[in-house]
N, C-alpha and C positions, 0 to 999 in steps of 0.2 A: 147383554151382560148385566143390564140396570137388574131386568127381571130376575138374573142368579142371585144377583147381590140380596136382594129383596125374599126371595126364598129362603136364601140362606139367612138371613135376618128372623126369620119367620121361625126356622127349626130349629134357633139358637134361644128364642125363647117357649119352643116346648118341652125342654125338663129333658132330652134325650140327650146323654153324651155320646159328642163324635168326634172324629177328625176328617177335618176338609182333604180329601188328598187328590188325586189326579190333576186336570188342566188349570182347573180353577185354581188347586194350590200353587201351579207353576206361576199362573198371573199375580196372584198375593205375595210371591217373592220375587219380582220383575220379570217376567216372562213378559215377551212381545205376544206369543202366539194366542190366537184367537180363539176359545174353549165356547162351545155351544151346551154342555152340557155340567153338571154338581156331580161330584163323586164324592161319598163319604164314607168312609169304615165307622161301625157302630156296632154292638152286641144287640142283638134283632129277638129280643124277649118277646113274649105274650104281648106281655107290658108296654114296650117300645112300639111293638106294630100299634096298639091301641092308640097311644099316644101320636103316631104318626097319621093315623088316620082321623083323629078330632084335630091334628093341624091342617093338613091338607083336604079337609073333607069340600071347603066351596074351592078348592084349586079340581076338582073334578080329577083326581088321580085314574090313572087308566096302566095296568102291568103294559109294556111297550113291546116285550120280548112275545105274547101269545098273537096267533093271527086274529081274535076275536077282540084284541085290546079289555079285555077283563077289566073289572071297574076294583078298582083295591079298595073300595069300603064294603066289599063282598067275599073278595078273594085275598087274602086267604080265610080260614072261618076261624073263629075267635079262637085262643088257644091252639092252633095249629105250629108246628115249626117252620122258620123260615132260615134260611142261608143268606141269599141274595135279594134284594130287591131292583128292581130296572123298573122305573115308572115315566109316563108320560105327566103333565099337569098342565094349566093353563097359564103357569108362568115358565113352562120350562122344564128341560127332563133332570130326572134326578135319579141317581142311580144310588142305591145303599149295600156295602158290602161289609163280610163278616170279618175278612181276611185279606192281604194284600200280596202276589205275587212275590215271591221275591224278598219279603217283609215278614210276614205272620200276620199276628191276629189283631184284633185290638187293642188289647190289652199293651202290647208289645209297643204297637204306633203309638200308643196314645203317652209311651213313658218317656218318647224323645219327642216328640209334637212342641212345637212354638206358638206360643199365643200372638194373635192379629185382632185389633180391634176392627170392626167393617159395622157401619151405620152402627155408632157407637154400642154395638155388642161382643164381647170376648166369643173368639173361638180359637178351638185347640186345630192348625194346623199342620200335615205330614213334614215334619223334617228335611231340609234342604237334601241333606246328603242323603237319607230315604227316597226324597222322590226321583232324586237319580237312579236309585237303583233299582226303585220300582219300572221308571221309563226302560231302563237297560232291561231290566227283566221283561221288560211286555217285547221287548224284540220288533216293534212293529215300524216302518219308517216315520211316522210323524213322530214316536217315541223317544226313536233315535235322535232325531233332531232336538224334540224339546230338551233332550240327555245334554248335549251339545250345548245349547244354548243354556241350560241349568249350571255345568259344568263351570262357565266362563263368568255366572254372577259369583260362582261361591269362588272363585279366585280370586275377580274382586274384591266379594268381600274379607278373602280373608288376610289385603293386603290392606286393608282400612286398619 
């Protein structure tokens, strides 16, 4: 988890706007459950890929999703489009999406996003009541649980 925090520390000071969303985001709003991996929705410009690839370039990025592990300071070629990214690194996987199930796009995430400070840097994370409905929307069973246990902090908290 040190390592995510640390990564995510790292893309927070590369200039790219994102929102932290998936497991990680559940842990930043008390989640118990134990995330091994950084999910983050961003608009995946030229631009951004470039910039993601002068942050991560000694984390030795590798795409995780091809059977050859593709080296992403090669792949994709400069000016290409991307969608999705799914990377391996040496601190850790990180996955970058354009859009979220169940959610939309960026743009949409990023207008209800809560700021979290993590090793004192801002970032914009997915929305409690978002990431339920993202977990609901992935339908998957550890989803459905994280749903479940998300459900009962925003009850909590909104008897505070």
């Amino acid at each position: 988890m040190q390592s995510l925090s640390h990564l995510l520390q790292r893309l927070a000071d590369s200039g790219i706007d994102f929102v932290v969303i998936g497991g990680f985001a559940g842990v930043l709003h008390g989640s118990s459950l134990v995330t091994r991996d950084l999910d983050l929705c961003a608009v995946l410009t030229p631009e951004n890929v470039e910039r993601l690839r002068e942050t991560l370039k000694d984390l030795h990025p590798r795409h995780r999703m091809t059977p050859q592990q593709l080296s992403f300071l090669q792949v994709p070629k400069p000016g290409e489009t991307v969608n999705n990214l799914y990377l391996n690194t040496d601190w850790g996987v990180v996955d970058i999406l354009t859009s979220v199930l169940g959610l939309g796009d960026f743009k949409r995430l990023r207008k209800k996003a809560e700021e979290f400070e993590i090793g004192g840097k801002r970032c914009r994370v997915l929305a409690l009541d978002d990431l339920i409905t993202a977990k609901l929307a992935m339908g998957r069973d550890k989803d459905m649980l994280a749903a479940k246990e998300l459900r009962a902090i925003a009850t909590k908290r909104a008897k505070k």
